[in-house]
C-alpha positions in Angstrom: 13.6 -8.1 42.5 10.7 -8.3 40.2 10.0 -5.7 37.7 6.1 -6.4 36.5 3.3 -8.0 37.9 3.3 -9.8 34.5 6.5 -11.5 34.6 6.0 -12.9 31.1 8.5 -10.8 29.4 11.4 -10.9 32.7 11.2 -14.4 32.0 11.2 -14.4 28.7 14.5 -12.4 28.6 17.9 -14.5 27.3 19.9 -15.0 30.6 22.9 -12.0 30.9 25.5 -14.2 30.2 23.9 -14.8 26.3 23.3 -10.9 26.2 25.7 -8.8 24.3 28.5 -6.7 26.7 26.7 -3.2 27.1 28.9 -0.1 27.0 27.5 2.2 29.5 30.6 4.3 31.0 29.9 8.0 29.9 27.7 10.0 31.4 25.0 10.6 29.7 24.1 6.8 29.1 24.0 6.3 33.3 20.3 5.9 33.9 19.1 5.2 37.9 17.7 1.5 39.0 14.4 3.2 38.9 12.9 5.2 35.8 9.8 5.4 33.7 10.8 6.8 30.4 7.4 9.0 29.9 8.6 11.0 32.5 11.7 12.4 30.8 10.1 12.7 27.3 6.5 14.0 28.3 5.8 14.8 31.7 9.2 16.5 32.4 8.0 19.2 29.9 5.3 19.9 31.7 6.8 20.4 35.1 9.5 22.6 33.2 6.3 25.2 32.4 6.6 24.2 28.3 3.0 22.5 28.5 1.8 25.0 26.1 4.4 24.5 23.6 2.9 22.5 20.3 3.8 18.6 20.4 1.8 16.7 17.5 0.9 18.2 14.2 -1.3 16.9 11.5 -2.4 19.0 8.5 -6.0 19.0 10.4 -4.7 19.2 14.1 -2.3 20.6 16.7 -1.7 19.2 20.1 0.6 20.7 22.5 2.6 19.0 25.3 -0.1 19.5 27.9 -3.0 18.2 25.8 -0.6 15.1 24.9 0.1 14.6 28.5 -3.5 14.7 30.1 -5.2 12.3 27.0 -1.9 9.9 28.0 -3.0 10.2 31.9 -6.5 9.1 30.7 -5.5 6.2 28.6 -3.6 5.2 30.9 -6.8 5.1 33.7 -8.8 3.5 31.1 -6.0 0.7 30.9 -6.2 0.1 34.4 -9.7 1.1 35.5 -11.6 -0.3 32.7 -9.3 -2.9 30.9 -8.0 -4.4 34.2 -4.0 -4.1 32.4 -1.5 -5.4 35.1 2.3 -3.9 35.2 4.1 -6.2 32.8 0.8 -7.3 30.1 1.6 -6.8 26.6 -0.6 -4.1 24.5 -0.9 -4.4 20.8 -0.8 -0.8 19.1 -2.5 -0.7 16.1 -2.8 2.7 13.9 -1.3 4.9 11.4 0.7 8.0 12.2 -1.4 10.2 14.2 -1.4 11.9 17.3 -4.0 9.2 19.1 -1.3 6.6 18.2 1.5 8.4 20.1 -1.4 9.2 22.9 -1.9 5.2 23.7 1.8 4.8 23.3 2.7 6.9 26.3 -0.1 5.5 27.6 0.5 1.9 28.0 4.4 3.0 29.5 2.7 5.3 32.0 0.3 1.9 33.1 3.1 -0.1 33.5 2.0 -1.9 30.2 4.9 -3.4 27.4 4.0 -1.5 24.1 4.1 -3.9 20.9 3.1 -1.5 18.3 2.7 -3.3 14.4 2.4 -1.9 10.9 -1.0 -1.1 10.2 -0.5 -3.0 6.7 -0.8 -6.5 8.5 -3.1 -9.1 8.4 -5.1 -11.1 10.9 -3.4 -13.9 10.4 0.0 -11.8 11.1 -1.4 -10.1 14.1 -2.1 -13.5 15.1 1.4 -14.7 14.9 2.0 -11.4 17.4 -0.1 -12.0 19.8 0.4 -15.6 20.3 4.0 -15.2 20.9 4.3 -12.5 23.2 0.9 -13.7 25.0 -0.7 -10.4 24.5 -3.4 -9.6 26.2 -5.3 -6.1 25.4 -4.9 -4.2 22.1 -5.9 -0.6 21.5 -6.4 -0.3 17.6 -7.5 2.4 15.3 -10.9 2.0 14.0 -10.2 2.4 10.6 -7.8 -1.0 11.2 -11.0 -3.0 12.8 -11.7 -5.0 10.1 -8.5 -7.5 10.3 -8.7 -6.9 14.2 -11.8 -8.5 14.3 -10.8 -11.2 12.5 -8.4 -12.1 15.5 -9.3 -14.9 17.1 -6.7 -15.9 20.5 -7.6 -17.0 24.4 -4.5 -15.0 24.6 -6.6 -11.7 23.3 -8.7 -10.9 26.8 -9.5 -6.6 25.7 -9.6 -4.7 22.4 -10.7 -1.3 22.5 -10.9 0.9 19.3 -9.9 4.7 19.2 -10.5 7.3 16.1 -7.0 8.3 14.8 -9.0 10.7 12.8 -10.7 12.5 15.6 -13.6 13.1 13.8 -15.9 10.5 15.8 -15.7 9.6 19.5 -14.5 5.4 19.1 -14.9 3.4 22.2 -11.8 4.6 24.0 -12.9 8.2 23.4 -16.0 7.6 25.3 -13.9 5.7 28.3 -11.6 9.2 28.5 -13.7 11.1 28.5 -15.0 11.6 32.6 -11.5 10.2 33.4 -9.0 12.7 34.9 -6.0 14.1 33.5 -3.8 13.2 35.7 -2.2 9.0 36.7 0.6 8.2 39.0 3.3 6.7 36.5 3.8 3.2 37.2 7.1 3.1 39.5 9.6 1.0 36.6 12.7 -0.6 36.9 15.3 1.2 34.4 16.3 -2.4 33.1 12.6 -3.5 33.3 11.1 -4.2 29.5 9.0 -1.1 28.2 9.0 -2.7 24.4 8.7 -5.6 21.8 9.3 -5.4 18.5 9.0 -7.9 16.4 11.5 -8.5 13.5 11.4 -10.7 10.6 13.9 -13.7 10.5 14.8 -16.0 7.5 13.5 -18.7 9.2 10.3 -19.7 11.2 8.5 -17.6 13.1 9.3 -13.5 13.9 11.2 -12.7 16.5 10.9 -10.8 19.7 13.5 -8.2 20.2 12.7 -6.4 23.8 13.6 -2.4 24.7 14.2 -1.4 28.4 13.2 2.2 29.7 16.9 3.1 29.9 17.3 2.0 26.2 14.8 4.5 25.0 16.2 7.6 26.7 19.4 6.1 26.3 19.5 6.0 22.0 18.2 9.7 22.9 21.7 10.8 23.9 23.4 8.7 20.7 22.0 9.6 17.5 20.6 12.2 17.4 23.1 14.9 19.2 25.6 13.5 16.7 23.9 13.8 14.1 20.9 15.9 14.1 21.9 19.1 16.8 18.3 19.5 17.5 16.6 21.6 19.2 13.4 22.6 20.4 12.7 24.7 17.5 13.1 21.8 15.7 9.8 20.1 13.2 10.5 16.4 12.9 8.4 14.6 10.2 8.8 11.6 7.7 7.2 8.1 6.2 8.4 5.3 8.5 5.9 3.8 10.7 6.1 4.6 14.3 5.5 0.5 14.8 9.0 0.4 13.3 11.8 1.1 16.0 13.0 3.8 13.0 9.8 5.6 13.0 9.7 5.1 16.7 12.4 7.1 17.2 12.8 9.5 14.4 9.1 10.2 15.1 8.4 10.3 18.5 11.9 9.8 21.2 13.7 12.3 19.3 11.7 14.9 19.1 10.2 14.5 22.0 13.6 13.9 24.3 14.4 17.5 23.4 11.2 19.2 23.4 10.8 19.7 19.9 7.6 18.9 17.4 6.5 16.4 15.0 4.3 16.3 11.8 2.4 13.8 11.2 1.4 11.9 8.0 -0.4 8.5 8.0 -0.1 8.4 4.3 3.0 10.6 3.6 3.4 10.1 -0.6 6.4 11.7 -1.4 4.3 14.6 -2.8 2.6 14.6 0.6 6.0 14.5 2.5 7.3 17.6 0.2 3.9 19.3 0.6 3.9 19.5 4.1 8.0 20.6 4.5 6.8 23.6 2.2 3.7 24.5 4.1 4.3 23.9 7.6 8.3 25.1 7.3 9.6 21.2 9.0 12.9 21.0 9.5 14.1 17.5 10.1 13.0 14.2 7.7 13.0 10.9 8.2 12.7 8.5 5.3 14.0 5.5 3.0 16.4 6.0 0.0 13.5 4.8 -2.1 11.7 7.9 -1.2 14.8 10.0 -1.4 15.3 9.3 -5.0 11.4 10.1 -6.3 11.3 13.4 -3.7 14.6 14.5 -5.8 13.0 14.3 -8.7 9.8 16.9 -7.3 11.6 18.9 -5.4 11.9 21.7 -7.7 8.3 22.3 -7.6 8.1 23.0 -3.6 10.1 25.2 -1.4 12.1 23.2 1.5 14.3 26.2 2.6 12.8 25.4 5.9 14.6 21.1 5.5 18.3 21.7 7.6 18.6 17.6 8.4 17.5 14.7 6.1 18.5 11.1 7.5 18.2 7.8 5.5 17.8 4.6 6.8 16.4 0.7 6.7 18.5 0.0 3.5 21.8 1.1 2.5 21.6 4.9 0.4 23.2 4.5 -2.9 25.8 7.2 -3.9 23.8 8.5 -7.1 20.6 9.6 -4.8 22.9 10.9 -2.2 24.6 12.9 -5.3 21.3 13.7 -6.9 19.8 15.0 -4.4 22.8 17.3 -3.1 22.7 18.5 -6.5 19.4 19.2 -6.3 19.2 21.1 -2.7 22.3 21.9 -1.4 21.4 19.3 1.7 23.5 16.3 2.3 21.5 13.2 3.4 22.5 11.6 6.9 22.9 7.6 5.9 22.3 5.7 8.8 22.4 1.4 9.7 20.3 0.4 12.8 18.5 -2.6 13.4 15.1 -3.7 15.5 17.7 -6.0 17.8 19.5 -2.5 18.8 16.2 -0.4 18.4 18.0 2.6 16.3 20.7 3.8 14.3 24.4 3.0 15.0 26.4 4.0 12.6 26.2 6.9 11.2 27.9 10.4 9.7 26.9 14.5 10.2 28.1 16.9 8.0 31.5 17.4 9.2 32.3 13.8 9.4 30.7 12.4 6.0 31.7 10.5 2.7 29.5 9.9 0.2 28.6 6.5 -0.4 29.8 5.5 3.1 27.5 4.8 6.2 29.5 6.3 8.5 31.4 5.8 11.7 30.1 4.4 14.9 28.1 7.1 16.7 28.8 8.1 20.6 27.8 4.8 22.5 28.6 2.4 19.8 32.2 0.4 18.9 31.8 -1.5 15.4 34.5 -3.5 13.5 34.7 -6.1 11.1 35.3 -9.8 11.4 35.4 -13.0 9.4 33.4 -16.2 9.8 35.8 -17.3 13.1 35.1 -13.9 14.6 38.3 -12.0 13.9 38.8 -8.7 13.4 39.8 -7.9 9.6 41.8 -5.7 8.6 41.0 -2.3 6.7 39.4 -2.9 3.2 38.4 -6.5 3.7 35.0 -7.6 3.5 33.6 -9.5 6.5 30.7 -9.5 8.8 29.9 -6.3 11.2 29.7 -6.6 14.9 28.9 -3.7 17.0 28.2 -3.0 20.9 27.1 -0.3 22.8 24.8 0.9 25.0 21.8 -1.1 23.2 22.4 -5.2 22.1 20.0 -7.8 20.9 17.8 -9.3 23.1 15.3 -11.8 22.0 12.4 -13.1 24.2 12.2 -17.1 24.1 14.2 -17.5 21.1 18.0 -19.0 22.7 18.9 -20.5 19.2 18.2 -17.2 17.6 20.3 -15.1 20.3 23.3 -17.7 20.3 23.7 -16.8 16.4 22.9 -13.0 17.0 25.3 -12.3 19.4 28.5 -13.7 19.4 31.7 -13.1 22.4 29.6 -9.9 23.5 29.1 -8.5 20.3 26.1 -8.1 18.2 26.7 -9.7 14.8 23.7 -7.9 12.2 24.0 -10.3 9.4 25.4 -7.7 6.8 28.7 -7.3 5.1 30.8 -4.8 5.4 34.2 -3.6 5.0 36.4 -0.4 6.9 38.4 1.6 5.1 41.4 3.1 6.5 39.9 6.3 8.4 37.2 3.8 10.4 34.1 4.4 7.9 32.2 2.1 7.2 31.4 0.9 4.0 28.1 -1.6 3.4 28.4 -4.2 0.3 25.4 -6.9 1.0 22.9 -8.9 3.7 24.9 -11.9 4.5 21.6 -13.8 4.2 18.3 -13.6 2.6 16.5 -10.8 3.9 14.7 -8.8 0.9 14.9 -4.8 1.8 12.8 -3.1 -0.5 11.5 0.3 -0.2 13.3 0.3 3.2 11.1 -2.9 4.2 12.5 -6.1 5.4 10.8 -8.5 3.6 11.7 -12.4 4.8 12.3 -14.9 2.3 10.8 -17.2 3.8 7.9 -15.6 5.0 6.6 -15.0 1.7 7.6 -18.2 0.7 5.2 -19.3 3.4 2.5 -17.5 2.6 2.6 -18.5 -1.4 2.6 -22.0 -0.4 -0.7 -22.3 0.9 -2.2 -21.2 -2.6 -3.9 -24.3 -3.9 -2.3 -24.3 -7.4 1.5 -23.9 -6.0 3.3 -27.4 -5.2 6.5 -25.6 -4.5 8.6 -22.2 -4.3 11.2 -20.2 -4.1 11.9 -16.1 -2.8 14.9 -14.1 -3.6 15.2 -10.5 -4.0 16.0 -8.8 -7.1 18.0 -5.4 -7.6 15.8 -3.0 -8.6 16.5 0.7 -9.3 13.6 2.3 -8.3 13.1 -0.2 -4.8 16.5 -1.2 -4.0 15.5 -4.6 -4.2 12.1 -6.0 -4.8 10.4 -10.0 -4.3 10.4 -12.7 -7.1 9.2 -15.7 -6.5 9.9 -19.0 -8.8 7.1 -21.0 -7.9 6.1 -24.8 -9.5 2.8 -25.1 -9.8 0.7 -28.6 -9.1 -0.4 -28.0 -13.0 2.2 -27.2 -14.8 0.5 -26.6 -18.0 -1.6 -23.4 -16.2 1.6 -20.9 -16.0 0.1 -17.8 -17.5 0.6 -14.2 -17.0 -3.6 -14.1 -15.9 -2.5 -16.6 -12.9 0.4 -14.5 -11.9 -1.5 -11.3 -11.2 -4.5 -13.3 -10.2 -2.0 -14.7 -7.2 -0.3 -11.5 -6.9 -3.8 -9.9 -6.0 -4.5 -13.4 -3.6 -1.7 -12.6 -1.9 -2.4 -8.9 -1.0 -5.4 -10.1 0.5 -3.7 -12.8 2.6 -0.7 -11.3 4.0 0.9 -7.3 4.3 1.1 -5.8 0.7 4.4 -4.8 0.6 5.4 -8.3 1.0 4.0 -9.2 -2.2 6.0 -10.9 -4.9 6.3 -8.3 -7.7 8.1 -10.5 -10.0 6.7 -14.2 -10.6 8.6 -16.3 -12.6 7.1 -20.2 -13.2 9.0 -23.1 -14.0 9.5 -26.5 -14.1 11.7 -27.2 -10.8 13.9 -25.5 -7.9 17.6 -26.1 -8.7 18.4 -28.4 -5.4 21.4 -29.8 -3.7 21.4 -33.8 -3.0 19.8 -33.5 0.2 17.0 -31.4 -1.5 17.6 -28.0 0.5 16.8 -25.0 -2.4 20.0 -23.2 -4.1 18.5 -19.9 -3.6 22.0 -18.8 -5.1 21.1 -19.8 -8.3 18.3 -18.3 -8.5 19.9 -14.8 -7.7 
């Protein structure tokens, strides 16, 4: 039976028997062969009579559930009415933080559309690279983002339509809400039918597609966070990751949401922002990277967080001295967490009753995990070896059968890090089996930068690694031979550090550059990156 109009992404989909084994047998995980997910995490507040309780906050603005719901019902007419969007088309979301942004999110679901929400730090020619491989065809992008969204050029691209995360100006999509009516009939989904694509960075060639069905989304509602968090609906959820990442996503918006609690927003939350708003506006939950962990420890003395019950860390491993140093500092232990876009959230994971510092965790309700060496078998405790996991979420990449082959191996879901069990099942991270650069929670591709740097005109070849750093985790350098050997100078570095910032996302940018006078190669030529580590 189909599932869009659009059949772009059900085609797209690796066949089941390349998919990893889903683990779906308790209860709450059981979704029916129908469901919309907007309907569980917005509209069923409204029918429960909590339309009045407050939703989105911002420092300027507060939006409750039923003001969430009825500009959602009118995105989602403008989507059909005006845009001409099909069941099935793929949107581009383009913004900070802000309520509008979650607005065009629930949108687009409630339209029938596929969300593929980015960082707002990209370029055109990244956005480009999006919307040529998932064939998108409408985008709905904060004004303040128009510049490099004009820039896009695609027959793919058929509507753009700019909105005012700000809400200080009526944008283009303001004006086409606003004699709309507040209420839409949801588009009628299959549970198993795609509702998402994000994009992940590889080490090799172009980004891949990882696709989220309805049934995932509410599904990773019942994992994490019950574990984990106990929230509830006097619960304030805020922190830094972007809700284009599947972290921010959830942390941000699901979560909350799923359980009828609020959010704060920030679309530039500084650390002194972050601890700012926790003090002011009494939040209770935070979402952020161990980067940010260690700088908030060392202001937190100078706000009052009595208000901060849960702190959870994720998108790089949490090294013992922050978790220590902050603990020391607050009293509050921080959740470490591993999830990956291919999964869409956290899967391993610890509360506190069930933590050890310095360890990740155990597998959380709906997840197995264990251990295995290069032939896939299991290790035993204390070993290092690859992790695998399965659960009730699994990698599924759209048009990329190479890439799903060597993600997902006899039913399991093999993430590309090393890690090692101890004897009471926790898990215990020690490095990225490849070269994946996480910095300031960030995954950073090798080869993407690498990419990127080559199409300077004074740089013949190059090389990407990532560097331990205290203050990042890990941060870029790039050994790069230039055409003209003799112009290595510390001028030319910055002047190609600043180059790249203007070509590609910032935080991509190679904050070490190191010149010399060759790569170190094997025979056949391929780059000993290993050496250069």
């Amino acid at each position: 039976m189909k599932q869009h109009d659009d059949l772009f992404a059900f085609y797209s989909l690796p066949p089941i028997d390349l998919q990893p084994e889903y683990l779906l047998n308790l209860p709450q995980f059981q979704q029916p062969e129908f469901l919309n997910c907007v309907e569980r995490l917005l509209d069923f507040h409204i029918h429960s009579g909590k339309g009045n309780t407050i939703c989105l906050r911002t420092f300027e603005t507060t939006w409750t559930y039923q003001q969430l719901f009825e500009k959602a019902n009118q995105i989602a007419q403008v989507l059909v009415e005006d845009l001409g969007l099909q069941s099935g088309n793929r949107v581009l979301l383009r913004s900070a933080n802000n309520p509008m942004m979650v607005a065009c999110w629930f949108g687009i679901i409630k339209a029938g559309g596929i969300v593929v929400a980015t960082m707002p730090l990209l370029r055109s020619k990244e956005i480009l690279t999006f919307i040529d491989c998932a064939e998108i065809s409408h985008a709905l992008c904060d004004v303040s983002l128009r510049e490099e969204m004009d820039l896009v050029a695609t027959p793919f691209l058929k509507q753009r339509c700019y909105f005012d995360g700000s809400e200080t100006q009526a944008s283009e999509l303001e004006s086409l809400m606003q004699n709309k009516p507040t209420t839409f009939h949801n588009y009628h989904s299959k549970s198993d039918a795609v509702a998402l694509i994000g994009f992940t960075s590889g080490t090799t060639g172009l980004p891949k597609m990882t696709a989220h069905c309805h049934k995932d989304i509410l599904n990773i509602c019942e994992a994490f966070p019950p574990f984990a968090l106990q929230p509830t609906a006097n619960d304030i959820f805020t922190g830094s990751p972007p809700i284009g990442f599947t972290f921010g996503l959830g942390g941000l918006v699901l979560f909350p949401m799923y359980f009828g609690a609020s959010t704060f927003l920030l679309e530039k939350p500084s650390p002194d922002l972050l601890l700012k708003a926790i003090e002011e506006q009494h939040l209770t939950i935070c979402f952020t990277a161990p980067t940010a962990w260690r700088i908030i420890t060392t202001k937190v003395k100078e706000y009052d967080i009595s208000s901060l019950r849960k702190c959870v860390s994720a998108g790089e491993t949490l090294p013992l001295k922050v978790w220590e140093d902050w603990y020391q500092a607050t009293g509050l232990k921080i959740i470490d967490g591993i999830g990956a876009t291919e999964l869409l959230h956290i899967f391993i994971s610890s509360n506190e009753t069930q933590m050890k510092p310095g360890s990740t965790g155990i597998p959380v309700p709906g997840y197995e995990a264990k251990i295995i060496d290069r032939n896939g078998n299991e290790l035993p405790p204390n070993e290092a070896g690859r992790l695998a996991v399965r659960g009730i979420t699994g990698c599924k990449y759209l048009n990329r059968i190479d890439k799903q082959l060597e993600y997902v191996e006899n039913g399991w879901n093999i993430t590309g890090d090393i890690f090692k069990k101890d004897t009471d099942g926790y898990f215990w991270f020690l490095a990225r089996g490849d070269d994946m650069i996480i910095s300031s929670g960030y995954n950073i591709a090798a080869i993407e930068v690498e990419n990127v740097l080559l199409t300077h005109e004074d740089i013949l070849e190059c090389a990407v690694v990532g560097r331990p750093d205290e203050e990042r985790g890990m941060v870029v350098c790039a050994h790069l031979v230039l055409k003209e050997k003799s112009n290595a100078s510390s001028d030319l570095a910055k002047a190609i550090q600043l180059w790249f910032k203007e070509v590609a996302a910032p935080y991509k940018y190679p904050r070490i550059i190191n010149f010399v006078e060759e790569l170190p190669k094997t025979e056949t030529g391929k780059i000993q990156r290993f050496k250069l580590k």
